[in-house]
N, C-alpha and C positions, 0 to 999 in steps of 0.2 A: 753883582753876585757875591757870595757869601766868600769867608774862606774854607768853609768847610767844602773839601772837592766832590763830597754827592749832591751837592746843589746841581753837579751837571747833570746829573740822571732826570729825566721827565717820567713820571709814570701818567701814563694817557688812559684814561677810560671812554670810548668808544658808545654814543648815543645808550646811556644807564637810566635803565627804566623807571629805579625804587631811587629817590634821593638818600633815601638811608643808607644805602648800597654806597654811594659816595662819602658818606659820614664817614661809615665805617673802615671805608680805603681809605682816609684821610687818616683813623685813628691808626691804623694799621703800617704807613707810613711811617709816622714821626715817630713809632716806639723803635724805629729801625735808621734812625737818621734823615729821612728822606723828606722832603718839603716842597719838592715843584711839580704841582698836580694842574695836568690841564687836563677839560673838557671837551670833550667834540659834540655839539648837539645834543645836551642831555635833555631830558624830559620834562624836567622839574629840577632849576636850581637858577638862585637859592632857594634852600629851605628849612625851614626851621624841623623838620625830622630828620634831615642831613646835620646840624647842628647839633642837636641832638645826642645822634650816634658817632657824631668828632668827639662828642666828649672835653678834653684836652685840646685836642687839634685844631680848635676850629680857627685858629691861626693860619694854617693848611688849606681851609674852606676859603678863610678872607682873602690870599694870595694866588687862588685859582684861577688859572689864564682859561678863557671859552672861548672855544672858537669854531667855525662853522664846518669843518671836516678837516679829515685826517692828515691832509697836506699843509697846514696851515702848522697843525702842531709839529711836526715831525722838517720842517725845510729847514732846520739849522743841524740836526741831527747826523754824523757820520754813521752812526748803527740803532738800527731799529728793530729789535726783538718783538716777535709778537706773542702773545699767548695765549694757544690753542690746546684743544684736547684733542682734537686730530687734524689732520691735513690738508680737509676738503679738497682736495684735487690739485692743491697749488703746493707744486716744487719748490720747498726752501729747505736751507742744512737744520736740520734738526740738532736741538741741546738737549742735555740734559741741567736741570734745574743750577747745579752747580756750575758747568761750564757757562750759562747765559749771563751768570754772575760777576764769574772773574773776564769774560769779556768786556761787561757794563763799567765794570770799575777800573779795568785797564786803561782804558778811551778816559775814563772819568775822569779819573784822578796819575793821568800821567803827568809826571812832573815837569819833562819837558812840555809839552803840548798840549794840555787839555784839552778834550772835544765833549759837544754836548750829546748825547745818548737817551735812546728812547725806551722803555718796557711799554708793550700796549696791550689793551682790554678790553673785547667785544662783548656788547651789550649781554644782559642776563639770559634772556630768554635764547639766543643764535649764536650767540660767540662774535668770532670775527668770520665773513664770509669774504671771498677769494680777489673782489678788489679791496679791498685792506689791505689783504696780505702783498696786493702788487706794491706796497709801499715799505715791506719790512724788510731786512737782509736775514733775519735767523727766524726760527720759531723755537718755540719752550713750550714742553710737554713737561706736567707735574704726573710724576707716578701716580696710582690710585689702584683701589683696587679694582678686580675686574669685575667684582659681583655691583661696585656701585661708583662708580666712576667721575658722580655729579658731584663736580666741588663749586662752592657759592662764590662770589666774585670779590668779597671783601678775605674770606681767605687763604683767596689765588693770588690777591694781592699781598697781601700776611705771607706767606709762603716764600713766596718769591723775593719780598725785601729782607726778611731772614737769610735768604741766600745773598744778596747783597752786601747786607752789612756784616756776614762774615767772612764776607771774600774782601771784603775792605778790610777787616782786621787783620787776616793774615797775610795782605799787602802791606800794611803799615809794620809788621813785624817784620819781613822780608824787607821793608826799606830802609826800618831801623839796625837793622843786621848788618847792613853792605857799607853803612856809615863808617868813613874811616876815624877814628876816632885818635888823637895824639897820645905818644907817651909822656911818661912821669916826665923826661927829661926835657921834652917842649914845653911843655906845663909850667917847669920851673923854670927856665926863660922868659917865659912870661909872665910871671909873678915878678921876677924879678927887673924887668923892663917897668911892670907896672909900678912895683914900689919906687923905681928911680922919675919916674915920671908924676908921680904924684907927690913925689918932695919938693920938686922940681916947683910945682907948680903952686905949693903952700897948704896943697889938701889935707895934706899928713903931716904931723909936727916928724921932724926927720929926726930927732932925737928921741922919739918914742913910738914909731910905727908898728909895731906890734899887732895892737889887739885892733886896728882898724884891716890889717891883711891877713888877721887870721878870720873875719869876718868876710871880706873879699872870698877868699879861697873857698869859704864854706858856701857862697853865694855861684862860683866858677863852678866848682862842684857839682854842686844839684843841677844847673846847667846842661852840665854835660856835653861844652862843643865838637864840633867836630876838628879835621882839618883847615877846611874851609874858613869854616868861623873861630878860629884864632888866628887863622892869618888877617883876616879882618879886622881883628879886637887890636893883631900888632903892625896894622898898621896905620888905624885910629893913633894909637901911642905914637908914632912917629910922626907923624902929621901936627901932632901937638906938640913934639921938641921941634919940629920945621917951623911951626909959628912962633918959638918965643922969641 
């Protein structure tokens, strides 16, 4: 797996009638980050009018896992989102568009523990019917209006990975926020651990170290470590005075 953490999201399309419809989920996809598209039973794939309608994606098309029903896609998954337009009779928590999201990507891309996560998609013509749903933990319902309610499958998928990938962004800003980040005064301890260690060791002519650590710092810089990773950086440098 990748390191990008939405690789853990599976978007599942459910026995899809029109191959295009799969195209189309693929291009739909990857304009949102998303790339692990399995199949259950589809009708027709591959197809060159799936290909087609990837457009771009058909990277998306060539990494497609198939597999014979919904249990197959879904047994590694801690949460599995379905999505319907209504309930057919089976009890699950209902989301709204945005909550399905930042669930998906909490599981996803947690830092401790990633787990793999599912969104699924019942065929064009029926949706998902009610043993499907015995496999999902949430359901997601996309607003609509109520004079027309039919929304097409490629995008409910579009839809839905919009919500995604912007519950992923404003995760990553909330993860980037909580960073501790060091002051000036740490900083210049470790420049200057750095400079004595790299004279040390002949990197730096020591009579003229200058314009090589004013390069460094502007490299530290754009960095931007944290806590963590300067205690790292200092303790690389000590390890290196422990070997001479």
């Amino acid at each position: 797996m990748q390191n990008n953490k939405l690789d853990n999201i599976k978007i599942v399309l459910l026995r899809t009638f029109h191959p295009g419809n799969i195209g189309s989920a693929a291009r739909a996809m990857k304009t949102m980050g998303l790339n692990r598209l399995v199949l259950v039973n589809p009708r027709e794939f591959p197809s060159d009018e799936a290909t087609k309608m990837a457009t771009s994606a058909d990277d998306v098309l060539k990494n497609a896992l198939i597999v014979d029903d919904l249990a197959d896609a879904i047994g590694d998954c801690s949460l599995v989102i379905a999505s319907t337009a209504r309930s057919r009779g089976y009890d699950l928590p209902i989301l709204e568009p945005e909550k399905a999201a930042r669930l998906l990507t909490q599981s996803a891309c947690n830092p401790t523990k990633p787990q793999t996560v599912a969104l699924v998609f019942g065929p064009e013509r029926t949706g998902l019917i009610n043993q499907d749903l015995e496999y999902a933990t949430h359901r997601v319902t996309i607003p609509t209006s109520p004079d027309y309610s039919s929304l097409n499958l490629a995008a409910a998928v579009q839809t839905l990975s919009y919500e995604i990938w912007k519950a992923r962004q404003d995760q990553s800003k909330r993860d980037e926020a909580t960073r501790q980040l060091p002051d000036a005064e740490a900083m210049d301890r470790f420049y200057r651990h750095l400079e004595i260690t790299l004279k040390e060791t002949g990197f730096i002519n020591k009579k003229h170290p200058g314009e090589i650590m004013k390069k460094l710092k502007r490299l530290f810089t754009r960095a931007q470590m944290d806590e963590t990773e300067l205690n790292i950086m200092r303790g690389i440098l000590s390890s290196v005075e422990r070997f001479k």
